[in-house]
C-alpha positions as CSV (number, residue, x, y, z in Angstrom):
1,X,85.6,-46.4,45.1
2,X,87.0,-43.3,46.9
3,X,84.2,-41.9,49.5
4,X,84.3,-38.4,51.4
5,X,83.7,-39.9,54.7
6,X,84.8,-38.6,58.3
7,X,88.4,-39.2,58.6
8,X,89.2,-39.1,55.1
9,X,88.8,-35.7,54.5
10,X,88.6,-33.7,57.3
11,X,87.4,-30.5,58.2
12,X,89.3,-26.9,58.5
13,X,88.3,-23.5,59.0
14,X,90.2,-21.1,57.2
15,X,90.2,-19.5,53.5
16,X,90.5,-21.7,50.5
17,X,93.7,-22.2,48.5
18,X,94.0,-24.1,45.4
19,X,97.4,-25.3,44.4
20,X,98.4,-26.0,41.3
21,X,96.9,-25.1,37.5
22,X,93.3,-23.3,37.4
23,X,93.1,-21.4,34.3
24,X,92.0,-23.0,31.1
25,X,92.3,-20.2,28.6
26,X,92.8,-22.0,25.2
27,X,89.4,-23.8,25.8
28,X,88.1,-20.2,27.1
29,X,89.3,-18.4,24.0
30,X,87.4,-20.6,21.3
31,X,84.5,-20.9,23.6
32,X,82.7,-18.0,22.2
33,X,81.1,-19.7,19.3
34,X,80.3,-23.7,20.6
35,X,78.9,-25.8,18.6
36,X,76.0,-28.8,18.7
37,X,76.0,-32.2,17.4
38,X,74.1,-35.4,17.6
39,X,76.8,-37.7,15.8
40,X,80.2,-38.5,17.5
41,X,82.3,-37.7,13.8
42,X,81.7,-34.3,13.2
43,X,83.3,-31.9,9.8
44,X,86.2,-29.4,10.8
45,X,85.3,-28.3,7.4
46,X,86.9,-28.9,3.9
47,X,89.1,-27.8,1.4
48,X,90.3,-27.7,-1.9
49,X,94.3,-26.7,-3.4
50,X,94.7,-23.6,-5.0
51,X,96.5,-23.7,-8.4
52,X,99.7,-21.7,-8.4
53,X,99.5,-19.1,-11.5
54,X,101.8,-19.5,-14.3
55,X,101.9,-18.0,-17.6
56,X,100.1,-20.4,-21.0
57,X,101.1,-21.1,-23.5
58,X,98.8,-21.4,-26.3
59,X,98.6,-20.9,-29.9
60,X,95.9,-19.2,-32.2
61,X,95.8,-23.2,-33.6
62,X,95.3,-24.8,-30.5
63,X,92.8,-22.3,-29.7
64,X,90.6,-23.6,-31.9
65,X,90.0,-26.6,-30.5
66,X,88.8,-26.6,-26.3
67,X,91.3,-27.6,-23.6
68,X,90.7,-30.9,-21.7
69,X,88.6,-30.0,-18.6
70,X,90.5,-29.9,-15.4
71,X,88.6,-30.8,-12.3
72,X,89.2,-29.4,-8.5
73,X,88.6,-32.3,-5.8
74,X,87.5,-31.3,-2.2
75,X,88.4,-33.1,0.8
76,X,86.9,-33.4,4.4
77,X,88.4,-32.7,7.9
78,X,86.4,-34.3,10.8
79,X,87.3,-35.2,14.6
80,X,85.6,-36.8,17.3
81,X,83.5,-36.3,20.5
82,X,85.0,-38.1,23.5
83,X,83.4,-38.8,26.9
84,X,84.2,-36.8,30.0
85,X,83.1,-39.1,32.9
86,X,83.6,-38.6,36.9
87,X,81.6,-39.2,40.0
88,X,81.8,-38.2,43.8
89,X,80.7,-40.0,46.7
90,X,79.9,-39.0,50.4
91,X,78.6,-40.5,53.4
92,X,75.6,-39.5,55.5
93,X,77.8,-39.5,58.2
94,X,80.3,-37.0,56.7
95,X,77.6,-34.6,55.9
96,X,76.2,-34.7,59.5
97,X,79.6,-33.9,60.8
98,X,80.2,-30.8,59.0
99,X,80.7,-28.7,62.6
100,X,83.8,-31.0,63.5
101,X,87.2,-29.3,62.7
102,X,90.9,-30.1,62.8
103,X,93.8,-28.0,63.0
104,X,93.3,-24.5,64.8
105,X,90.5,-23.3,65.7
106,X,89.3,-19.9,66.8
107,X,85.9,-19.7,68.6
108,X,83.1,-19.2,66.5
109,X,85.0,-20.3,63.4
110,X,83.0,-22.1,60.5
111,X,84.2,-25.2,58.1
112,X,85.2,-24.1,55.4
113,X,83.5,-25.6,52.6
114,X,80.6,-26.0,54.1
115,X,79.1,-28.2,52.4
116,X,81.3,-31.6,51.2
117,X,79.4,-32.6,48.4
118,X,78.8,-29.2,46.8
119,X,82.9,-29.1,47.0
120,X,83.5,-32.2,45.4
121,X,81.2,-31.8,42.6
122,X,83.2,-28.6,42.3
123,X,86.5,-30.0,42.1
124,X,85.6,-32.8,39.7
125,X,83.7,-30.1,37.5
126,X,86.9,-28.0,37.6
127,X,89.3,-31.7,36.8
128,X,86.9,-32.0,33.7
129,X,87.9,-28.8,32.8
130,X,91.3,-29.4,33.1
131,X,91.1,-32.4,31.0
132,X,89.4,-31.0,28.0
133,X,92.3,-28.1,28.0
134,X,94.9,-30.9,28.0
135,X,92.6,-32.6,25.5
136,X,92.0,-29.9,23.0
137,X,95.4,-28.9,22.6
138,X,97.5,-32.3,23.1
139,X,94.6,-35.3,22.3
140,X,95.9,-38.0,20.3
141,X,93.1,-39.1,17.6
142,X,90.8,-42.4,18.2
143,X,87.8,-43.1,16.5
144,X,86.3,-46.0,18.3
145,X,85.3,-49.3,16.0
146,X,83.6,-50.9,18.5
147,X,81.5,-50.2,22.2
148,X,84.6,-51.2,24.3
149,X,86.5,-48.6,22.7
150,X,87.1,-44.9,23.1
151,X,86.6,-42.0,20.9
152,X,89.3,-40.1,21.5
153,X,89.5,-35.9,20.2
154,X,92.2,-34.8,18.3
155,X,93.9,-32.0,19.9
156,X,95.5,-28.6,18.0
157,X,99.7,-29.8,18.3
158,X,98.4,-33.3,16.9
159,X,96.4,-31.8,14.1
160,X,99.4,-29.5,12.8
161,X,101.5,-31.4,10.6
162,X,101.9,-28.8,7.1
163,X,103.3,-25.7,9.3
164,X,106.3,-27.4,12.0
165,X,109.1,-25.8,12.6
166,X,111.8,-27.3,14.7
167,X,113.5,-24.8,16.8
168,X,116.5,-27.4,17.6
169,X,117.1,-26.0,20.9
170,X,117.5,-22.7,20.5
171,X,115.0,-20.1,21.9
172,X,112.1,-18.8,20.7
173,X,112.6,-15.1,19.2
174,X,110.8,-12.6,17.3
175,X,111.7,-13.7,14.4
176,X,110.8,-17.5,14.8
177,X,107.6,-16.1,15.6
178,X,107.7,-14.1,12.2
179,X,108.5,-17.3,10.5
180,X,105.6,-19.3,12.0
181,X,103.3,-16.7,10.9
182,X,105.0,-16.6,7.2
183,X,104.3,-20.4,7.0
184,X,100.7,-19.8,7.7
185,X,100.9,-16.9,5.1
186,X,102.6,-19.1,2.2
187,X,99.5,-21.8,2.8
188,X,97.2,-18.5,1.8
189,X,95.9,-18.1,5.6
190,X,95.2,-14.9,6.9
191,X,97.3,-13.6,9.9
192,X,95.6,-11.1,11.2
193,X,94.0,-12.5,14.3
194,X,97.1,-14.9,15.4
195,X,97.4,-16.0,19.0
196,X,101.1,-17.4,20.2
197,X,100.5,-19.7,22.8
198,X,103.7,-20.4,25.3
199,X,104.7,-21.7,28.4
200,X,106.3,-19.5,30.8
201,X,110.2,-20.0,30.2
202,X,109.5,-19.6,26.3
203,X,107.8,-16.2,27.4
204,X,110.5,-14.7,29.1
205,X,112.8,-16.0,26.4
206,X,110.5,-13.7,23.9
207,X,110.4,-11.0,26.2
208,X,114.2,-11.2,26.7
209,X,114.7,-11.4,23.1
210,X,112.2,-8.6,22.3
211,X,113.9,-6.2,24.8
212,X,117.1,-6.9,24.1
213,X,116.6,-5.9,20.2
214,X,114.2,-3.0,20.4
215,X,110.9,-4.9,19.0
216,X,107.4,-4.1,20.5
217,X,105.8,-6.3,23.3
218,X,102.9,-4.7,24.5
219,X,101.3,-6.1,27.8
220,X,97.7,-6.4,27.8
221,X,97.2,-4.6,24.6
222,X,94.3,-7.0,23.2
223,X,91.1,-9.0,24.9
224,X,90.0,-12.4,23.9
225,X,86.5,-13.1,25.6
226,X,87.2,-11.8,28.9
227,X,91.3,-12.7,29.0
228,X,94.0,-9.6,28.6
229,X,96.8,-10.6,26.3
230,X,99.7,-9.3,25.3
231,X,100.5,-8.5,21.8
232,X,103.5,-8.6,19.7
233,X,104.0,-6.8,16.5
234,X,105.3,-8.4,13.2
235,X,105.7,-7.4,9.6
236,X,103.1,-9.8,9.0
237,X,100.5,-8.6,11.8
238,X,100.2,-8.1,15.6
239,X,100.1,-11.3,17.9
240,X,98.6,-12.0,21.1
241,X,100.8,-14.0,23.2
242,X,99.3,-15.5,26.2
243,X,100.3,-18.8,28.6
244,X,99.2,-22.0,28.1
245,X,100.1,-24.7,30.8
246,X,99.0,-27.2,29.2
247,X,101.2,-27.4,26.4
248,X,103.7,-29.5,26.3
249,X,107.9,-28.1,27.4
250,X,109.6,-26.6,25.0
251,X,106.8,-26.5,22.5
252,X,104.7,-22.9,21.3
253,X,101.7,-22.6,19.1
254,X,100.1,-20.1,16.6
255,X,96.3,-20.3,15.6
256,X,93.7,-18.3,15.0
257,X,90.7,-18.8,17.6
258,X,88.2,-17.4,15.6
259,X,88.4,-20.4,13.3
260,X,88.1,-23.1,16.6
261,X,84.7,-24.0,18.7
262,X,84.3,-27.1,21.0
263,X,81.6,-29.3,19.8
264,X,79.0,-30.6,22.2
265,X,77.2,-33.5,22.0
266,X,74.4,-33.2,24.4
267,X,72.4,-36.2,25.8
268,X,68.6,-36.2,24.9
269,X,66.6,-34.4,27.9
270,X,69.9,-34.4,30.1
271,X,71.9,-31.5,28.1
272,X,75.8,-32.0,28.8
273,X,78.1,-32.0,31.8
274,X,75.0,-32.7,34.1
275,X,75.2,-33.9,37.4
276,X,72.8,-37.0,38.5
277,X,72.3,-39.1,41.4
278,X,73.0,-43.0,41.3
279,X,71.5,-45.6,43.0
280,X,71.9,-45.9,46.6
281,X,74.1,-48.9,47.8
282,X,74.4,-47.6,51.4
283,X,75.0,-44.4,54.2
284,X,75.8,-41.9,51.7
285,X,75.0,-40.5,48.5
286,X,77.3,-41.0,44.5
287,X,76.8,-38.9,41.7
288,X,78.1,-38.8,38.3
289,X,79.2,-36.2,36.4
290,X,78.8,-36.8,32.2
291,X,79.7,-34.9,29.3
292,X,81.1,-35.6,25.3
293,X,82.5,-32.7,23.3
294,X,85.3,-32.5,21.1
295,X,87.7,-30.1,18.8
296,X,86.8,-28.3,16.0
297,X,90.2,-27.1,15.2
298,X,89.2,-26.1,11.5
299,X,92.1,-26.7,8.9
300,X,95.6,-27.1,10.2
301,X,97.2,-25.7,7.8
302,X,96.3,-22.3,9.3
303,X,98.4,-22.7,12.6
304,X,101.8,-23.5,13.1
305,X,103.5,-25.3,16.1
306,X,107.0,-24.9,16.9
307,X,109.0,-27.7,18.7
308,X,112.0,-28.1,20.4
309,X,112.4,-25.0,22.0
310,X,115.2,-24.4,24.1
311,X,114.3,-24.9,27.9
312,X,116.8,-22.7,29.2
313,X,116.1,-19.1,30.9
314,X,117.4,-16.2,29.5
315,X,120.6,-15.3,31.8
316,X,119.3,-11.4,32.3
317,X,116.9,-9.5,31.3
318,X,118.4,-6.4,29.4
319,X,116.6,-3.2,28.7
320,X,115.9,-2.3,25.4
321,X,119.1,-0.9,23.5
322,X,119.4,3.5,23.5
């Protein structure tokens, strides 16, 4: 078990830096609306195929007697909660030595956290939300049969399988993205609220694509709770486009975040994510950190992945055409 002791993590004065990825917004977009449970399967919904129309043919004869009944069946989409579980550990003596610092110093300078534990919880808080990002948009599907085994949430990519287009190494363009968003139209989804999720060589591809053939990019022209996207306009309606890290290279996303919510499943008088204290095996204290929620991605035949993008940059970046 790793332990914040002493010599293991030592203390500096100085401002804070975190490298690497911070932002979560796919989890922060469809977080407006979460949702409760107190069963590990819960529904995604269900649904039902429409008919396609097509002209009878029926005479005044058979008229008189009835047609055979026809009957629509309905089918259910569920997922699963999964368990988010970490704990941190530090030792009485690491807490008491809080005013000891490495590197330079400059009289009167202060550690920086000041306080260990507090920072630990904070970066395992802020792993958890890493992993549920990574979860909710790449999870593979599990539902456990037994106590040894682990539920598992199926993520957005893994949930699209009617609407897949394979890019076969080219880059993505405006009009792959007007594609995507006619294969959600043919299933009878609405595309008015579409969000293009990318990585940041597929953006610049767009951008370079979008520049160099007069379409319209706007930057920051529409809010999603609290996160400025940009928005691209289409025959078939205007898309936000916005990064996601946490989708895998050379792969983009559409979907419609007003159709998503996590699901929580709290624990009884504890609520979810909570932080409590373990028992005390020695000098120092060990909490644990536990949560369960999962994906309600809501029917996958409304988004559209596209795969194998090209993981080239554009060579220049033209201006738009006089």
């Amino acid at each position: 078990m790793a332990v914040a002791t002493s010599f293991a993590t030592p203390n500096f004065s100085g401002m804070l830096f975190n490298k690497g990825q911070q932002a979560v917004p796919f989890s922060t977009m469809i977080g407006a609306r979460p949702l409760s449970t107190n069963h590990v399967e819960f529904a995604c919904g269900q649904y039902y195929d429409t008919e396609k129309g097509e002209q009878p043919e029926v005479s005044e004869t058979a008229s008189l007697k009835a047609p055979d009944p026809e009957v629509t069946t309905r089918k259910q989409l569920t997922n699963v909660t999964q368990i988010f579980h970490k704990s941190v550990s530090v030792s009485y003596a690491k807490q008491s030595n809080m005013g000891t610092l490495q590197g330079i110093n400059v009289a009167g300078q202060q550690p920086n956290p000041m306080d260990e534990l507090a920072f630990q919880v904070s970066r395992r808080m802020a792993k958890i939300a890493l992993d549920i990002e990574y979860t909710f948009l790449n999870g593979e599907y599990q539902k456990a049969t037994s106590d040894a085994e682990a539920n598992k949430s199926r993520g957005l990519l893994t949930a699209i399988t009617t609407n897949e287009l394979d890019v076969d190494g080219k880059p993505l363009t405006y009009w792959l993205v007007a594609e995507g968003l006619k294969s959600i139209h043919d299933q009878g989804a609405k595309t008015d609220n579409i969000v293009l999720g990318v990585d940041a060589t597929t953006l610049l591809q767009l951008n370079y694509d979008a520049g160099k053939n007069n379409y319209t990019i706007v930057p920051m022209g529409r809010e999603i709770n609290g996160l400025n996207l940009m928005t691209v306009v289409t025959p078939l309606g205007v898309v936000a486009v916005t990064l996601l890290d946490s989708l895998p290279k050379q792969t983009a996303v559409l979907f419609d975040p007003a159709i998503m919510a996590p699901v929580f499943q709290p624990v009884p008088g504890k609520g979810n994510f909570f932080l409590e204290p373990l028992s005390k095996t020695g000098a120092g204290e060990t909490y644990q950190i536990f949560g369960q929620v999962g994906l309600d991605h809501g029917p996958e035949w409304m988004s559209a992945k596209f795969k194998n993008i090209s993981a080239d940059m554009p060579s220049t970046i033209s201006a738009p055409k006089d």
